[in-house]
GUPA-201172 format. One record per atom (N, C-alpha, C): x negated, y negated, z negated. Coordinates in steps of 0.2 Angstrom, whole numbers, padded with zeros to 4 digits, always signed. Atoms other than C-alpha are relative to their C-alpha. Example, Ala and Ser with C-alpha at 12.3 -4.5 7.8 and 13.67 -1.06 7.14 Angstrom:
<pamars>
-0004+0006+0000-0062+0022-0039-0004-0006+0000+0004+0006+0001-0068+0005-0036+0004-0005-0003
</pamars>
This chain:
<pamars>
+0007+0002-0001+0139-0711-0038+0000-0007+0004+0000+0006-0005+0134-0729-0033-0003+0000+0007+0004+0003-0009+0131-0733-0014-0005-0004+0001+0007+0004+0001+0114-0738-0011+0000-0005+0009-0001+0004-0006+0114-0754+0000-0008-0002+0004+0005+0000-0003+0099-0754+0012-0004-0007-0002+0002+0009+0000+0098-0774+0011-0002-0003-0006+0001+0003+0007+0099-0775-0007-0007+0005-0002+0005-0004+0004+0084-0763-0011-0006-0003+0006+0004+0003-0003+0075-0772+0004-0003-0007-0005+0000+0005+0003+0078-0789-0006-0004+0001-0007+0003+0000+0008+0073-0781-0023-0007+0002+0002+0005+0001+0000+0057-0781-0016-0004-0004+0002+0001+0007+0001+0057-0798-0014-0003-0002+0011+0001+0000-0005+0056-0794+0005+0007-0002+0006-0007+0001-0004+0067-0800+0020+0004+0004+0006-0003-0008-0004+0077-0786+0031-0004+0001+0005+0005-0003-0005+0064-0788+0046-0007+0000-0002+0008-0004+0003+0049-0784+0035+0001+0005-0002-0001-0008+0001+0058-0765+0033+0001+0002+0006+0001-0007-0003+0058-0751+0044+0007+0004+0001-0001-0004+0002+0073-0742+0044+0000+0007+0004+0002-0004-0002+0069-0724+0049+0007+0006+0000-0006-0003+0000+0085-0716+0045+0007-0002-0004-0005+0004+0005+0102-0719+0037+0006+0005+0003-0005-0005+0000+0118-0707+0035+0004-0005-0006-0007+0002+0005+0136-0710+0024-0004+0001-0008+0000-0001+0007+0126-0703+0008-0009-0004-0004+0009+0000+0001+0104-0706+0011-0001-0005+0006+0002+0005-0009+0094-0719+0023-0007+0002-0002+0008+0001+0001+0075-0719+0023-0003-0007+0003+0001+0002-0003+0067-0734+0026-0009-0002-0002+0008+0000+0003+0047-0741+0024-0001-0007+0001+0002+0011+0001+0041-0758+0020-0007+0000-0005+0006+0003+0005+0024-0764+0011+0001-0001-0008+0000+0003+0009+0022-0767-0009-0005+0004-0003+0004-0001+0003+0011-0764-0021+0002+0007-0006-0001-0007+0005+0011-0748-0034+0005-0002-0007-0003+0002+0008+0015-0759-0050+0009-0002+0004-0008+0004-0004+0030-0768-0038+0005+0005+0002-0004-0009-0003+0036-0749-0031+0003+0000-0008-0001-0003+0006+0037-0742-0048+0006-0003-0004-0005+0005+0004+0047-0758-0056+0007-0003+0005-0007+0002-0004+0060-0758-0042+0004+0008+0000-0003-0006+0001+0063-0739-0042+0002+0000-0005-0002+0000+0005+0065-0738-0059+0007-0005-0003-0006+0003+0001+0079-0752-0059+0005+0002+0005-0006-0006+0000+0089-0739-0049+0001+0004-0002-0003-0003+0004+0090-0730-0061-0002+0008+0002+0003-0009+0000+0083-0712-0052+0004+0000+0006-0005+0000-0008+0095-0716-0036-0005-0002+0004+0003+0005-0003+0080-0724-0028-0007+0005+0000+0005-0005+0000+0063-0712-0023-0006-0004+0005+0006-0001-0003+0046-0718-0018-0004+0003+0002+0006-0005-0002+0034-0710-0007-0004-0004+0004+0005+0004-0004+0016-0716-0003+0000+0002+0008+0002-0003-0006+0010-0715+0014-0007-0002+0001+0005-0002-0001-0006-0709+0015-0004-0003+0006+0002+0000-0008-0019-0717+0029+0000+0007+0004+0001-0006-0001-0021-0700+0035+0007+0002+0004-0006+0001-0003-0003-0699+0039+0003-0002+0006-0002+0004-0005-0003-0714+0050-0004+0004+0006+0003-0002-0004-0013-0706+0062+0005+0006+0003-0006-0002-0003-0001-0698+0075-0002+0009+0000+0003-0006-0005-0005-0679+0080-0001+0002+0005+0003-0001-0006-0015-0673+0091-0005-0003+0001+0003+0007-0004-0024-0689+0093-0008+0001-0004+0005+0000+0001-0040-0684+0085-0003+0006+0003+0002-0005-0003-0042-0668+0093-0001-0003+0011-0001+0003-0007-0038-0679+0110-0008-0005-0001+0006+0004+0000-0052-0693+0107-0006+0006-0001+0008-0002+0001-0066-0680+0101-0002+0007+0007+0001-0005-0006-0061-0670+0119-0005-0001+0004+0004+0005-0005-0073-0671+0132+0003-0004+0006-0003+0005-0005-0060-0677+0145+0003-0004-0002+0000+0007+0003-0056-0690+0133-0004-0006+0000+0005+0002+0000-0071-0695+0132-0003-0006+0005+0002+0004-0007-0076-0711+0141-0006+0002+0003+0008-0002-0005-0089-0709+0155-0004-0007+0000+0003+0005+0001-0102-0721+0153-0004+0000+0007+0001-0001-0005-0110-0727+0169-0005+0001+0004+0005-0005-0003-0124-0719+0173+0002+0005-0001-0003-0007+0001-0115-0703+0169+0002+0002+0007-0003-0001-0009-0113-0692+0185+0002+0009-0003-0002-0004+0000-0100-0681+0183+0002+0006+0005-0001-0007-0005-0101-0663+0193+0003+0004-0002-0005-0005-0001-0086-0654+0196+0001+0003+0006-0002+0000-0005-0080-0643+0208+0008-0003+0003-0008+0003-0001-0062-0652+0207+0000-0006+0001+0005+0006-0002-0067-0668+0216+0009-0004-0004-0006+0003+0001-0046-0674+0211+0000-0001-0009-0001+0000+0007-0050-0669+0193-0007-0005-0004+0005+0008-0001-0067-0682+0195+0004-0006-0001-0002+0005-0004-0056-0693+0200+0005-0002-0009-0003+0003+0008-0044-0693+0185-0006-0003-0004+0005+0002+0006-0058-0693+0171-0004-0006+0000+0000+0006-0001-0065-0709+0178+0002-0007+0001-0004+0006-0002-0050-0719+0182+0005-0003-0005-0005+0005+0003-0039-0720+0169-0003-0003-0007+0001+0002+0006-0039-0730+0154+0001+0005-0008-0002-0005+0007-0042-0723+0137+0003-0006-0007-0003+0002+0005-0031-0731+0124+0002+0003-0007-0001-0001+0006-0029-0733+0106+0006-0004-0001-0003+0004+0003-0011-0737+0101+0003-0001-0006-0002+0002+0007-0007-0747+0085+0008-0004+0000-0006+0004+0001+0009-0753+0077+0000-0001-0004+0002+0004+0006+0009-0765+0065+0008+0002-0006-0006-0001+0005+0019-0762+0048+0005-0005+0001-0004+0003+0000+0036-0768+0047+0000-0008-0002+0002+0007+0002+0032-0786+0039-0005-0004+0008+0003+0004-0005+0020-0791+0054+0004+0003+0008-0003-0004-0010+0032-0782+0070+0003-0008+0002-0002+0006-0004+0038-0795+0082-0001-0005+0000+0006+0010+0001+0025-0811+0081+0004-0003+0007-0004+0005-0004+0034-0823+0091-0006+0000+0005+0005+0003-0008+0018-0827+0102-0005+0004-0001+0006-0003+0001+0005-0817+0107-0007-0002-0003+0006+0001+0001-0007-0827+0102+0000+0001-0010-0001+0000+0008-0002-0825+0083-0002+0009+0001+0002-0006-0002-0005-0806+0087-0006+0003+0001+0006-0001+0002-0020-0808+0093-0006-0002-0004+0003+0003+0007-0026-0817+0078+0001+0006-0005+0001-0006+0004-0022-0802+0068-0003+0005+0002+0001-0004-0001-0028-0790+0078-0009-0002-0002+0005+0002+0001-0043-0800+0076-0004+0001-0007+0001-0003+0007-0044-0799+0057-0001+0008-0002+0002-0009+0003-0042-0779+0057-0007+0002+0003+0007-0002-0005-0058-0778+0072-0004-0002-0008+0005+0003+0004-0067-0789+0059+0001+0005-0006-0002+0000+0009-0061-0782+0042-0004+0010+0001+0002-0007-0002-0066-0762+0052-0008-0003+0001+0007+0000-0001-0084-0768+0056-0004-0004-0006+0004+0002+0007-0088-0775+0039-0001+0005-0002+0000-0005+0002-0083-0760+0033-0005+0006+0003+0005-0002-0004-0093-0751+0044-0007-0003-0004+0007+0002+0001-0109-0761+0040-0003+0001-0007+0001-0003+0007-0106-0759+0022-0002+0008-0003+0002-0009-0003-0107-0740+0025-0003+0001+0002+0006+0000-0002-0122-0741+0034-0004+0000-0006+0004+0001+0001-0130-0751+0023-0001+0005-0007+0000-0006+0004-0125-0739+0008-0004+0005+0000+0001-0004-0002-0131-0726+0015-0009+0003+0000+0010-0001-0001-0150-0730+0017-0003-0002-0007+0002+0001+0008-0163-0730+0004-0003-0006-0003+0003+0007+0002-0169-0743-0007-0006-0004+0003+0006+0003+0000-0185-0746+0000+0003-0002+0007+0000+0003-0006-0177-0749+0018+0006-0007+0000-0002+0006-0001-0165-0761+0011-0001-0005-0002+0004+0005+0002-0177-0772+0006-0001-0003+0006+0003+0005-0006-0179-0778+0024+0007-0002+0004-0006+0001+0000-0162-0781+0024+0006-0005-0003-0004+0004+0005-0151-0797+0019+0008+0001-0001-0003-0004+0000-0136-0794+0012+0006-0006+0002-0006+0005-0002-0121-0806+0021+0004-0003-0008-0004+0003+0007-0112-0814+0004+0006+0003+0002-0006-0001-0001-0097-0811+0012+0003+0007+0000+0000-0008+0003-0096-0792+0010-0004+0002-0004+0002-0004+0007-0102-0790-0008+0008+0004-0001-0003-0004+0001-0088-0786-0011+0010+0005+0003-0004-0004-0006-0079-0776+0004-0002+0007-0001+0002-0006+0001-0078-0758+0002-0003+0005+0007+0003-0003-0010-0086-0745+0017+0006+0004+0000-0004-0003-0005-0074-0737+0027+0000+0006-0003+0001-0007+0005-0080-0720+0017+0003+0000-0007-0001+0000+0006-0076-0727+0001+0009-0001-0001-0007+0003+0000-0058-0733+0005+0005+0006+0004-0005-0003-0004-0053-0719+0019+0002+0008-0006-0002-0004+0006-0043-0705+0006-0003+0006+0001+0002-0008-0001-0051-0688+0012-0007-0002-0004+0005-0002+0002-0069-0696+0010-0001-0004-0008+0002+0004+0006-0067-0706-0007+0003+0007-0002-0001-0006+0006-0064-0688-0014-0006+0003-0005+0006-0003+0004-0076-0683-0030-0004+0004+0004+0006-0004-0002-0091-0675-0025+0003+0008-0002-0002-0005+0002-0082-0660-0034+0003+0003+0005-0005-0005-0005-0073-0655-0020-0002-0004+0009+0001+0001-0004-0085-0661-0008-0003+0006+0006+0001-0004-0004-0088-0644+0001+0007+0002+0005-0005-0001-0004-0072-0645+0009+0000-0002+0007+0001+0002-0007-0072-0643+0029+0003-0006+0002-0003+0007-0003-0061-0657+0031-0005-0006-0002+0004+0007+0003-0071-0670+0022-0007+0002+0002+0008-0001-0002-0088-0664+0027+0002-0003+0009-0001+0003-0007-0081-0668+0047+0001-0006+0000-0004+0008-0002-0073-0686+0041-0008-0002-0002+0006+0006+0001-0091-0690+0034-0004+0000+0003+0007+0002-0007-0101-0684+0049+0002-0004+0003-0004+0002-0006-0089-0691+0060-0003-0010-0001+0000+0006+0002-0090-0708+0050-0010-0001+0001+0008+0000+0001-0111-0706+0048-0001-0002+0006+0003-0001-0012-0113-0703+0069+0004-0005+0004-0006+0005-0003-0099-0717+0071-0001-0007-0004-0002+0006+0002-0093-0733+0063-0006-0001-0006+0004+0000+0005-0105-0731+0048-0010+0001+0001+0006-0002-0001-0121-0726+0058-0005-0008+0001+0003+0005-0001-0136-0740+0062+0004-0006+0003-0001+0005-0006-0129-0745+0078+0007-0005+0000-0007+0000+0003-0111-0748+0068+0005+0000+0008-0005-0001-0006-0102-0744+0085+0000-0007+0002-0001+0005-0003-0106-0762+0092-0001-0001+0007-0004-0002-0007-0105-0758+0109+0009+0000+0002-0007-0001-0002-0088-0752+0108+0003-0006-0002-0004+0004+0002-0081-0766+0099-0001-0007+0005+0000+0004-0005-0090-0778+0112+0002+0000+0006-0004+0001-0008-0081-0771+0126+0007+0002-0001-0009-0001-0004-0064-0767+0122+0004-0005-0001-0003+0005+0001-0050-0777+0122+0008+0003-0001-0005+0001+0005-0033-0781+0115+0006+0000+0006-0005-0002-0004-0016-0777+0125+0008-0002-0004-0006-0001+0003+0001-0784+0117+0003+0005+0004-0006-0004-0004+0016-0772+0119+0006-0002-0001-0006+0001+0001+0033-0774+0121+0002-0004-0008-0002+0003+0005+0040-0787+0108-0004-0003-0006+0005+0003+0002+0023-0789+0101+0002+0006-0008-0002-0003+0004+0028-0775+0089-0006+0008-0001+0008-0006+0000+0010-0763+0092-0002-0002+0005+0004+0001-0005-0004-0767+0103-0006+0007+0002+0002-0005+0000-0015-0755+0112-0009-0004+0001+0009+0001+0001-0036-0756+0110-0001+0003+0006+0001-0001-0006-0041-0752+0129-0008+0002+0000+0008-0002-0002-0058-0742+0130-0002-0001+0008+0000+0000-0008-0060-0744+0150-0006+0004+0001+0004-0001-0003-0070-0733+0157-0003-0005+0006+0003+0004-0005-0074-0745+0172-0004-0005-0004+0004+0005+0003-0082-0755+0160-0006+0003-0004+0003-0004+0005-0093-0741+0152-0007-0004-0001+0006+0006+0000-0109-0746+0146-0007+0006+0003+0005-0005-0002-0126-0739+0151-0003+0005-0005+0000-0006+0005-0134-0723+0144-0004+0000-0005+0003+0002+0007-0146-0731+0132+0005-0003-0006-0005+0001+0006-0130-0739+0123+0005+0004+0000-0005-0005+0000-0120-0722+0123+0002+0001-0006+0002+0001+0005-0123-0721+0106+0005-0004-0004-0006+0008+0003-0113-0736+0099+0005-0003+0005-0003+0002-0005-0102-0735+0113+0009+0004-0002-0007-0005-0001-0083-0727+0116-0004+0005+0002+0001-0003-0002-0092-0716+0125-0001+0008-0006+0002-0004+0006-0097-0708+0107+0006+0003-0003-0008+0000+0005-0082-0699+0101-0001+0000-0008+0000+0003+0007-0088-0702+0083+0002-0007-0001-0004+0010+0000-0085-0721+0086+0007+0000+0002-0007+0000+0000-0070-0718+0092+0004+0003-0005-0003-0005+0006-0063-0704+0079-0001-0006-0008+0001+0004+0005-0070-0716+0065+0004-0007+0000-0002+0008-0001-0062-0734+0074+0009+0004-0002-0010-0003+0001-0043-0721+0073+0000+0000-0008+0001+0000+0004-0049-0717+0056+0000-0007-0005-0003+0006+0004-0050-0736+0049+0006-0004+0003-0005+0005+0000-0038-0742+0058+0007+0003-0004-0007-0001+0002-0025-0731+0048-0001-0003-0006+0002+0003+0006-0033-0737+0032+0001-0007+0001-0001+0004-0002-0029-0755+0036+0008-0001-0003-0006+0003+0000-0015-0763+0028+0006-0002+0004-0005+0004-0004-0007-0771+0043+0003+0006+0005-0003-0005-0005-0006-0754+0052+0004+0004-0004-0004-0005+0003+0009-0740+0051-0003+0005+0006+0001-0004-0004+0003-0730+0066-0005+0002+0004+0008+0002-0006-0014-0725+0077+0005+0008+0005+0002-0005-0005-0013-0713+0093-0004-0001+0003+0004+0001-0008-0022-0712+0109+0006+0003+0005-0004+0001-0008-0013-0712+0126-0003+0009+0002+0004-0005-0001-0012-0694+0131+0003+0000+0008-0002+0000-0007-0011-0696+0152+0001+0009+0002-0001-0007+0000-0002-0681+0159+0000-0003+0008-0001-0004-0008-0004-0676+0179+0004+0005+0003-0002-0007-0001+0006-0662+0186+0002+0003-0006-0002-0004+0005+0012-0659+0169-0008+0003-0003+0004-0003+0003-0005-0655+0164-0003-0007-0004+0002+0003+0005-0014-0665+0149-0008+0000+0004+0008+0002-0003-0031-0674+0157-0003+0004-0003+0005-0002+0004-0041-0671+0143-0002+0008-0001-0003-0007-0001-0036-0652+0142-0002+0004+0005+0002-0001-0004-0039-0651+0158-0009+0001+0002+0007+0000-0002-0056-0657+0160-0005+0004-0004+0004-0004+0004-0062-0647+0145-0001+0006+0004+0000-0005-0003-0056-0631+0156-0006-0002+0004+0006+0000-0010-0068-0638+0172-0005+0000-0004+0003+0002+0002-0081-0641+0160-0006+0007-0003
</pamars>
């Protein structure tokens, strides 16, 4: 049987060794992950001959576990600042509005280790942007004709898809729209990223963090910077805006990975914790 050279099936996809992943590798199998298109997959696997096995990766996927069960916690939940939280646990007060609530992304193989941060933050800047199109488009879908008569429509997203239309659970037929999963991803997206307020609050206060190598960056909700509680609503504070911001950022070409930051105390899980006091 021939031996499959990682380098050379990187190459036949007209890619260079640090735009792949390698995820595994043994004497007989390796797994690795890299970008391309379905026509370009197709016509590289088939020139191995059946020795070579493509598998999509689902947005859906990208999203870590856990990590949407953690943001739609209430002790994930940012506190916004008029918010007065009463516990009898003045320590466990004390967590819930000090630490940082972060979103961490890792950029697909092809964009990992940008030489200067500020190339980094230029991308990261394109996916904020390319998420609140999407957004707005999904909004504005949403409403009826008569109210989008008082509404012009940017040129620039005619032809941007919504967030609903592109994330895979909810662009499923209508035919298998009573399923609990997909009915959660569309309130989620409705009360979130896709709602009036298109989550613009949150996007005006978070901010951008490289990480190590410049190989994932983290979105930093701050609590200390929360907003007041007429903008709760289109804030982090909403966990629909957040749930929804995890959600497009897996759909997003340039990402491989979403989680959230799960800060542990004495062995115990924040969020987890504060659900109990609550």
């Amino acid at each position: 049987e021939e031996h499959l050279d990682g380098n050379d099936i990187v190459a036949s996809f007209n890619k260079l060794e640090e735009e792949a992943l390698l995820v595994s590798s043994s004497h007989d199998e390796f797994c690795l992950v890299l970008s391309t298109t379905s026509v370009q997959g197709r016509e590289v696997i088939d020139s191995f001959g059946g020795s070579l096995k493509g598998v999509p990766l689902p947005d859906f996927t990208k999203i870590q576990p856990g990590t949407i069960d953690e943001v739609l916690s209430k002790g994930w939940s940012v506190p916004f600042s008029q918010e007065q939280v009463v516990t009898k646990k003045s320590n466990a007060t004390e967590m819930i509005n000090h630490w940082e609530r972060i979103i961490i992304v890792d950029f697909t193989p092809e964009l990992s280790g940008m030489k200067e941060e500020a190339d980094l933050l230029k991308v990261v800047n394109v996916i904020t942007n390319d998420i609140q199109d999407m957004g707005e488009v999904g909004w504005y879908q949403k409403i009826d004709e008569e109210e989008k008569q008082q509404y012009s429509v940017d040129e620039s997203t005619i032809d941007i898809p919504s967030l609903s239309d592109v994330f895979s659970l909810t662009a499923i037929t209508t035919a298998t729209s009573d399923n609990q999963r997909i009915r959660f991803w569309r309130e989620v997206f409705k009360n979130g990223i896709e709602s009036k307020h298109v989550c613009n609050t949150m996007f005006s206060t978070l901010f951008v963090k490289a990480r190590s190598g410049n190989y994932s960056f983290e979105l930093v909700l701050n609590p200390m910077d929360g907003p007041p509680a007429e903008e709760y609503e289109s804030s982090a504070s909403n966990p629909n805006c957040v749930a929804s911001l995890v959600a497009a950022l897996s759909v997003h070409p340039y990402v491989l990975s979403v989680k959230a930051n799960f800060p542990t105390y004495h062995g115990w899980n924040v969020a987890q914790l504060m659900d109990s006091f609550k």
